[in-house]
C-alpha positions as CSV (number, residue, x, y, z in Angstrom):
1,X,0.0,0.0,0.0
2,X,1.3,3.5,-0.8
3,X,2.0,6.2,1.3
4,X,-0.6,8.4,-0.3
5,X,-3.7,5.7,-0.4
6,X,-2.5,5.2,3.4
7,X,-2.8,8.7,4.3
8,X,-6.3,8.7,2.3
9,X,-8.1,6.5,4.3
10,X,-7.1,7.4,7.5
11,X,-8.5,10.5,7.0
12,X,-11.9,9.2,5.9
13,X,-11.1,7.1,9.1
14,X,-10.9,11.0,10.8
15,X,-13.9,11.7,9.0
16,X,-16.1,9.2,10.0
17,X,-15.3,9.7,13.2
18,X,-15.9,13.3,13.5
19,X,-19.3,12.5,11.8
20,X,-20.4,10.4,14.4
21,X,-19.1,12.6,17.1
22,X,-21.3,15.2,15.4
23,X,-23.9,13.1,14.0
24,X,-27.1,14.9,15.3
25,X,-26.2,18.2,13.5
26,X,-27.0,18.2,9.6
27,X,-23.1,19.9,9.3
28,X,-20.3,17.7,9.9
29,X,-17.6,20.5,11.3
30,X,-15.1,18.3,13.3
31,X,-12.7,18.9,15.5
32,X,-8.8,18.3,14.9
33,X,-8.9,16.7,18.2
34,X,-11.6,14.2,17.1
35,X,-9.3,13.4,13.9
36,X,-6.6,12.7,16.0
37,X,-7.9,10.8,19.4
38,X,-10.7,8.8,17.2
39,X,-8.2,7.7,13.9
40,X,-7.0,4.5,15.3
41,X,-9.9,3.0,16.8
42,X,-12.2,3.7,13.6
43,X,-9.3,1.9,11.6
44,X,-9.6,-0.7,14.3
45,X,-12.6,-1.4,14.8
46,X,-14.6,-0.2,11.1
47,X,-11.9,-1.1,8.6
48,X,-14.3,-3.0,7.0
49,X,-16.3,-0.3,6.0
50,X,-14.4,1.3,3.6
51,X,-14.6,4.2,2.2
52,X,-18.2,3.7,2.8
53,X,-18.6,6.6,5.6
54,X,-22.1,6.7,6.3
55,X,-21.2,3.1,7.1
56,X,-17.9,3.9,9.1
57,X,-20.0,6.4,11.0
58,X,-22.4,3.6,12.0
59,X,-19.9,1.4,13.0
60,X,-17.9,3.8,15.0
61,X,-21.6,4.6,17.1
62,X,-22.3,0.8,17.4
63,X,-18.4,0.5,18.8
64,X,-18.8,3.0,21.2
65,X,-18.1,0.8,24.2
66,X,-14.6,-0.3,22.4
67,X,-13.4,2.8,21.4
68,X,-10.0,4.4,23.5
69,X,-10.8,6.7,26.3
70,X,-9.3,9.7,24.6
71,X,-11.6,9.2,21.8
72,X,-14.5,8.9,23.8
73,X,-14.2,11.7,25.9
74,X,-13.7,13.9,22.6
75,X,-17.0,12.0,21.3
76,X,-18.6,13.2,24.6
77,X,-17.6,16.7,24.5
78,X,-18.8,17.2,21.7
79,X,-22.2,15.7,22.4
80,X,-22.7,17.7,25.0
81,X,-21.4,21.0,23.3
82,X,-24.5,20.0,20.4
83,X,-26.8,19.7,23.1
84,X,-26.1,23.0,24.0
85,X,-26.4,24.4,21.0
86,X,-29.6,23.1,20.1
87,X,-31.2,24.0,23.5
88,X,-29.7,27.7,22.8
89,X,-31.6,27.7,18.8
């Protein structure tokens, strides 16, 4: 595998798993943070699923329970910081 498809799809891996830390808003703005805690465990654990990222974002929301620490506690930061936002709208 080259270098350049590498670097691809971990960043639909980053992608995906910004998109499921922000799946309840219709705009998928992520976070560099989310990129970089959340890379390895969507590789991990929805590698299968590409570059299909509605389907890596599924996969990464059904792993929740296995995903690092890091990455979770970006994924629930950012929850609650779309919570907010929708109760402030």
């Amino acid at each position: 595998m080259t270098t350049y498809r590498t670097i691809r799809i971990a960043l639909l891996f980053a992608i995906a798993c910004a998109a499921t830390a922000l799946s309840a808003g219709p705009s998928l703005a992520f976070s560099s943070e989310a990129q970089q805690m959340c890379t390895g465990d969507a590789m991990r654990l929805c590698g299968h699923e590409v570059p299909n990222v509605p389907r890596i974002t599924a996969c990464m929301a059904r792993n929740r329970a296995h995903v690092s620490p890091g990455c979770r506690a970006v994924m629930d930061r950012e929850a609650v910081a779309r919570r907010r936002a929708a109760a402030s709208d």
